[in-house]
Structure formats: structure tokens, C-alpha cells
C-alpha positions in Angstrom: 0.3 43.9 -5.3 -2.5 45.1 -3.5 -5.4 46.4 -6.2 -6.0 49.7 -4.7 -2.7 50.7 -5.1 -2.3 49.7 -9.0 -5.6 51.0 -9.5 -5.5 54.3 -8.2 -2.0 54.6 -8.8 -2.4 54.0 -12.8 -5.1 56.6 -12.6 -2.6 59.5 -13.8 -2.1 57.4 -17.0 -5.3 57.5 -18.1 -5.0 58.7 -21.4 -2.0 56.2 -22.3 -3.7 52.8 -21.3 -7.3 54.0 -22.5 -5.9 54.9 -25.7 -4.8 50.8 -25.5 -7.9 49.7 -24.4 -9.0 51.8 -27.7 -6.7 49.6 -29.9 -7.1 46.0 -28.3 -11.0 46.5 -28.6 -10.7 47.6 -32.3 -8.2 44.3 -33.0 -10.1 41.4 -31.1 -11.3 38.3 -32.6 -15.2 38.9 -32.6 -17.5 36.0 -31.6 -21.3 35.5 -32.2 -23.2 34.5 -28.8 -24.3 30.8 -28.7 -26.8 29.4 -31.4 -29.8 27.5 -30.4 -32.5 27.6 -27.8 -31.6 30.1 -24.5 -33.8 27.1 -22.1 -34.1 23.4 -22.2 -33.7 20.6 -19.9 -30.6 17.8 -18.4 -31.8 14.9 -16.4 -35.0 12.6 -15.9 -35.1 12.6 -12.5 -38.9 12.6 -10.9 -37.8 15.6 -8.7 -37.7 18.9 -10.4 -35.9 22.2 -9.9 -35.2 25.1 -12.0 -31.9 27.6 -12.9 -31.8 30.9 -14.4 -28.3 32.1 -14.8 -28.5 35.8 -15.7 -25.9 38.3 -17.0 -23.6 39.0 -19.5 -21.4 37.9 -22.5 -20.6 34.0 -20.7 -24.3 34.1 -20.1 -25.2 34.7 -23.9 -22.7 32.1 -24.8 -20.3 33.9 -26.4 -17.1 31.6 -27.0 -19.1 28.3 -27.2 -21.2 26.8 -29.7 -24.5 26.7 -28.0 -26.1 27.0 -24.8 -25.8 23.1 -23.5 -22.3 24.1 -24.2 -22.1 27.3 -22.5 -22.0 28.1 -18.5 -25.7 27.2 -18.3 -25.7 24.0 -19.5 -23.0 23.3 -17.9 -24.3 24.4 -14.2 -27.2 22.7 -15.1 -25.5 19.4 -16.2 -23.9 19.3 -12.8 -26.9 19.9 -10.9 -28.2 16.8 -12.4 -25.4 14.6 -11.7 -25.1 15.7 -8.1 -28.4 15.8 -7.1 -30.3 13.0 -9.6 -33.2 15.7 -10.2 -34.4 17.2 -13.8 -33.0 20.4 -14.1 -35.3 23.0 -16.3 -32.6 25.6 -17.4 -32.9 29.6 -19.0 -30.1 31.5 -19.9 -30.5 35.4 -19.8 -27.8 36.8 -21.3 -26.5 39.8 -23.5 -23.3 40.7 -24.9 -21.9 44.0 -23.4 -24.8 44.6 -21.0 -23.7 46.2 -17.7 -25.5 45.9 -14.6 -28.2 48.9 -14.7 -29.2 47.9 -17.9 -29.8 44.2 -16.9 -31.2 44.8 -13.7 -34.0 47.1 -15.9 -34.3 44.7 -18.4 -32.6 41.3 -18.4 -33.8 40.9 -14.6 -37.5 40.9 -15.4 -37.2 37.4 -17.7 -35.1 36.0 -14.9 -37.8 36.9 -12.0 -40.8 35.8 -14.3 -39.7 32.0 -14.9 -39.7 31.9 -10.4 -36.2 30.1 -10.4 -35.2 27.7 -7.8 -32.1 28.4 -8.0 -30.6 31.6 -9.6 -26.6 32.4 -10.4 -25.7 35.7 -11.7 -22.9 36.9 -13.8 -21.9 40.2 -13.8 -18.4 42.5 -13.6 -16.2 42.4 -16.4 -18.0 45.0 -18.9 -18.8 47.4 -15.8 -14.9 47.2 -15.1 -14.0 48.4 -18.8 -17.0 50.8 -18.8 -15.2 52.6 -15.9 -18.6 52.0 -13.9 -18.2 54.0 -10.4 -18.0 51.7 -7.4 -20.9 53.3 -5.4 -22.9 53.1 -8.2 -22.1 49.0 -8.7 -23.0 48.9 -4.6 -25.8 50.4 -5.0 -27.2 48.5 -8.1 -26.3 45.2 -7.2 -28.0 45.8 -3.7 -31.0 46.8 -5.9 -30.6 44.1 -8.4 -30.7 41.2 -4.6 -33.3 42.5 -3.6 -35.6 43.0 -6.3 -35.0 38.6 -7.0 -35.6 38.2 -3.3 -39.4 37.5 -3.6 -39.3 35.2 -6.8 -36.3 33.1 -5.5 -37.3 29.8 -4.3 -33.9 28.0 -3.0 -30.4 30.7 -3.2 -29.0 33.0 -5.3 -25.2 32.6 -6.3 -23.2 35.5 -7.8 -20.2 34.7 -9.8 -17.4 36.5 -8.8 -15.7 38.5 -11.1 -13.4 37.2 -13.9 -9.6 37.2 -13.3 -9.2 40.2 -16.1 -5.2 40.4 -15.3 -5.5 36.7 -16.9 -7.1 37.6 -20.4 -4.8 37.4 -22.4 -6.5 39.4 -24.8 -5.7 42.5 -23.3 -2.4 44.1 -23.3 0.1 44.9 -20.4 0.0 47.2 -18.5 -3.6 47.5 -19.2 -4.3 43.9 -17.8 -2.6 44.5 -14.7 -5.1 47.4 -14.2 -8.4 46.4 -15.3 -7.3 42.7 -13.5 -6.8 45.1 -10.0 -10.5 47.1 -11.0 -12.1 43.8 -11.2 -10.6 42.8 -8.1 -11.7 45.8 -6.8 -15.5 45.4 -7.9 -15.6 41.6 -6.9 -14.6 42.6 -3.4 -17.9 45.0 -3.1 -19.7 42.7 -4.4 -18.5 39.9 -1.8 -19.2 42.0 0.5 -23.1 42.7 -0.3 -23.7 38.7 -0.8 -22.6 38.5 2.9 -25.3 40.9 3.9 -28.1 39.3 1.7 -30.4 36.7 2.8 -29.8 33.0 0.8 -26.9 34.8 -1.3 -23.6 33.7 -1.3 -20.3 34.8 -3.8 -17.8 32.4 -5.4 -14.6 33.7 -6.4 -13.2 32.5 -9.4 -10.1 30.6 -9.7 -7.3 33.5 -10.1 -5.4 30.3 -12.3 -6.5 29.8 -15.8 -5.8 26.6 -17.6 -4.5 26.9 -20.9 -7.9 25.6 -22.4 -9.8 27.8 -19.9 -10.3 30.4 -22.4 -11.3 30.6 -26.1 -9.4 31.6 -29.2 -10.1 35.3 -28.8 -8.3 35.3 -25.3 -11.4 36.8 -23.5 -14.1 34.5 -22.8 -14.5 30.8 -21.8 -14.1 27.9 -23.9 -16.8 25.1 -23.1 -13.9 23.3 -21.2 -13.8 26.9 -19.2 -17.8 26.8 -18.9 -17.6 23.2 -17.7 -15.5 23.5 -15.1 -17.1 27.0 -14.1 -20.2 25.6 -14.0 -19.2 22.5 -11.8 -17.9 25.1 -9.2 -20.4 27.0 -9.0 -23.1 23.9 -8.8 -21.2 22.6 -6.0 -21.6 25.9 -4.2 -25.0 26.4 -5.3 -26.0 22.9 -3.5 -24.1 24.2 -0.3 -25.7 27.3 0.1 -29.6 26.1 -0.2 -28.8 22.8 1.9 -31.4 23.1 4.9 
């Protein structure tokens, strides 16, 4: 079903499915973010490049056990194997942040280590947090262009998450914050069109079972893997001359 319609259409039902957000928040499995250093280093190749992933909870490494194992070691392992260079890596990450408050704070570590490449990974807490769509536009545009004059190679923004698929969150209330995100990833599609050496990748709207982690919300290291091979391969594409 189209994700206008189920959004706006569960809008009169507010109270009832916020009131279940209330109680599948106050009942999830909590997980620590990743242990370990937040940079490091995959490959000896003589031919250097650098990643910064920036954003939120997959970012910090929440669901994994470190970082290597997390989405930024994996897009940085796979930038190794396809491209035979030494990938320097930094994760910038915080559980819960929403895209104002990385793009005043989080986005400043990202722009000072002058990426090469640079994938960001934003959506799913400015879904639940009800963030209005022109204010997401307008941030996100912000967010572009203020990593426009430290980017070296392309910028890739995640799309976001499949939230209808978490199966975490109780129906009907993951039918409706799946249709938000759909919603939010479709602006933001839209603004990596429009943006010099930016491009979008949608994720996958199948999960495998092993996709995500015990609490049902965010991705196992078999998830970041495969994650992070996709969105290498796409990263490669985009800053090919």
C-alpha cells in the first residue's frame, strides 16, 4: 500500500499506536554500542584512501561486538577487497542522535578527518521522533552541503531502514513507522539526486533471518556485512571517473 496513504491515514489514531510505541520502547532488549577503538585500518595496499561513515545507532555499533564488526568495518573491509588499497576507517556514531543534532555535532569530527569517501546513516530515530518532513529536507540539504568542501571522492547516504521489517516493533505500529520511513527515505532520494558526487542506496526491503540482532531492531554483524558490501559496491560506482 502506497505510504502516504497509511501514513496520513493512521494519523487519527495517534494516541492508540503512540501509546504502543510507549510500551515497545519501555520492553526492548537494550544493547551497549560497540567496544573498542571508533577508527583503525583493513588492507596493506600502497594506495591509500579514507572512510568516515557518520550517523546513528548502526554507526555507533550497537548490535555488534565492535567496530571491525559493525557497518564500518565492514564497508571498509570491502573497499579493500575490491579495490586492493589500505582503507583508514572512523566511525561517528551515537545512539539516538537525529539529524540536527549530528549535523551540529557529529558532522564536525566527520569533516575534520577530510574523508575520501564518506557514507552517512541517518532516518530511523527522526521517523520515531515524529521529525517534520520539511524540516529533514531542509537539514539534510544543510548537512550535503556543509561535507561538500572536505569530501575528496563521493558521499553515499544510506537509505533508510525497512522499519515495517523490525520485528521489534508491534503491528500496526510497524506498518506505520515502516510507511514514515518510506516516506523520509524518498526526500532524501530525492536531495542526493540534486547534490554534486552524492548518490542514495535503498536498502533491501527483504531481511534475512540473521539480518538483524536479538533485540529485533538493529543489524547483526551478518546484517552489517552484507550492508556494508552494498553500499561499497555503490560507493566505488559513484566516484569512478
Amino acid at each position: 500500500m502506497n505510504a502516504t496513504l497509511i501514513w496520513y491515514g493512521a494519523l487519527p489514531t495517534l494516541p492508540i499506536w503512540a501509546a504502543q510505541g510507549w510500551w515497545a520502547r519501555h520492553r526492548a532488549v537494550k544493547l551497549p554500542p560497540a567496544a573498542g577503538p571508533t577508527q583503525g585500518r583493513v588492507g596493506d595496499g600502497t594506495h591509500r584512501a579514507r572512510l568516515a561513515v557518520l550517523g546513528e545507532s548502526p554507526v555507533a555499533g550497537v548490535g555488534v561486538e565492535n567496530h571491525q564488526q559493525g557497518l564500518t568495518g565492514q564497508i571498509a573491509t570491502a573497499l579493500a577487497a575490491q579495490t586492493g588499497a589500505r582503507i583508514d576507517w572512523l566511525a561517528v556514531g551515537e545512539n539516538g542522535i537525529r539529524l540536527a543534532a549530528c549535523r551540529q555535532t557529529l558532522a564536525k569530527q566527520a569533516m575534520a578527518w577530510q574523508p575520501d569517501y564518506l557514507v552517512i546513516v541517518l532516518g530511523v530515530n527522526d521517523t520515531t521522533g515524529l521529525t517534520p518532513r520539511q524540516h529533514w529536507r531542509r537539514e539534510f540539504q544543510g548537512l550535503l552541503q556543509d561535507m561538500q568542501p572536505q569530501l575528496r571522492r563521493a558521499t553515499l547516504c544510506a537509505g533508510v531502514p525497512p522499519m515495517q521489517k523490525f520485528t521489534a516493533v508491534p503491528q500496526p505500529l510497524r506498518q506505520i513507522v515502516g510507511a514514515r520511513a518510506r516516506l523520509l527515505d524518498g526526500d532524501l532520494q530525492r536531495l542526493c539526486a540534486h547534490s554534486p558526487r552524492t548518490d542514495h542506496l535503498a536498502l533491501s526491503q527483504r531481511l534475512a533471518a540473521d539480518d538483524l540482532c536479538r533485540d529485533g531492531y538493529h543489524p547483526s554483524a551478518s546484517g552489517c556485512r552484507r550492508w556494508g558490501e552494498q553500499l561499497a559496491a555503490k560507493l566505488l560506482q559513484i566516484s569512478a571517473p
